[in-house]
C-alpha distance (Angstrom), angle and dihedral (degrees) to the residues before:
residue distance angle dihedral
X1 . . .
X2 3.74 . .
X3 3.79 97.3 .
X4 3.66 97.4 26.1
X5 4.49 88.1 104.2
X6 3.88 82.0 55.5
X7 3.42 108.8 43.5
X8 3.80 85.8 50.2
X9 4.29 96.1 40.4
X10 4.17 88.6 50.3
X11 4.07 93.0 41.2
X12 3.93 88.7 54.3
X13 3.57 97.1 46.8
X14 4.08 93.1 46.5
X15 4.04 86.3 46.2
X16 3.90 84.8 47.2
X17 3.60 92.4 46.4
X18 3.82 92.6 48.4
X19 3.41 99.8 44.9
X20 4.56 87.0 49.9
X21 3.84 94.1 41.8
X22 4.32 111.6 25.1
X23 3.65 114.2 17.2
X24 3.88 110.9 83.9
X25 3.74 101.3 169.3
X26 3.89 98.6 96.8
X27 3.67 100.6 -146.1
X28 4.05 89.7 50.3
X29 3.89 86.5 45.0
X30 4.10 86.8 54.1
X31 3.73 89.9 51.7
X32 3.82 105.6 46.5
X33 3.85 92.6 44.4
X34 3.94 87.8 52.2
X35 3.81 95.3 45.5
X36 3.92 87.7 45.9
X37 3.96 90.4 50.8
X38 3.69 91.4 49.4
X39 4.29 86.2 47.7
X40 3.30 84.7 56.9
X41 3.76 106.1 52.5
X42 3.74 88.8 41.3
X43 3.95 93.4 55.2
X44 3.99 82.7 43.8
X45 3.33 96.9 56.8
X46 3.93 92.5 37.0
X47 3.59 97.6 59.2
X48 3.45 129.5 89.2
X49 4.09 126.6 -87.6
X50 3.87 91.1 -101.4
X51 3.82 102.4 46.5
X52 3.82 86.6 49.5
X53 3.83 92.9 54.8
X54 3.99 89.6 44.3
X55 4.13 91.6 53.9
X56 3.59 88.3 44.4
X57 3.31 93.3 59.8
X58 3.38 98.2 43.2
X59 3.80 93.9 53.5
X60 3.71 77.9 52.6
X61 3.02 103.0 57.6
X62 3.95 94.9 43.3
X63 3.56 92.3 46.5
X64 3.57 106.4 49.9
X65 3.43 121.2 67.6
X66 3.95 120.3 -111.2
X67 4.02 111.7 -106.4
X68 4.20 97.6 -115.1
X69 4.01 74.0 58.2
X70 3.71 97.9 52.0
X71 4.47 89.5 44.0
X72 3.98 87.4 55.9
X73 3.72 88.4 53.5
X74 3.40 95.4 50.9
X75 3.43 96.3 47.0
X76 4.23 90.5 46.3
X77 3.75 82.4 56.3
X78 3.42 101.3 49.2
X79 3.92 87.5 49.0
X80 3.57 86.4 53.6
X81 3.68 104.8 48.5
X82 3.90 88.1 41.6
X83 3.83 88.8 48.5
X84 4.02 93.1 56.0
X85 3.76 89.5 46.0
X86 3.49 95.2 70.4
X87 3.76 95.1 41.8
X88 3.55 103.7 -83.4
X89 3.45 148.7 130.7
């Protein structure tokens, strides 16, 4: 029972990864991404209160973009809006 959450978390990501980068039938592509997505939220919810935490915050922190990222576009919108308020594009 100890590895069951990882057995199931690396499974769905390989079937996920699979389905994304080898499988070119579309309706076998369909299926293997599903079955890795439910692999996944089974190992998710099968792990333990500290692993979830950790891959939370990992997908976090992969996910979200890094604040200097977030200032730039800012700024490329302000350029932007300021840009079409005098007329151009």
């Amino acid at each position: 029972m100890f590895l069951t959450h990882w057995v199931l978390l690396v499974i769905g990501l390989g079937s996920i990864w699979l389905g994304v980068n080898k499988i070119t039938e579309e309706v076998y592509r369909i299926a293997v991404i599903f079955t890795g997505f439910i692999l996944l939220v089974w190992g998710f919810s099968a792990a333990p209160a500290i692993v979830q935490l950790l891959l939370e915050m990992l997908f976090l922190w992969v996910v979200l973009p890094s604040p200097a990222a977030i200032r730039v576009g800012v700024r490329d919108w302000h350029q932007t809006i300021s840009l079409r308020r005098r007329g151009r594009s």
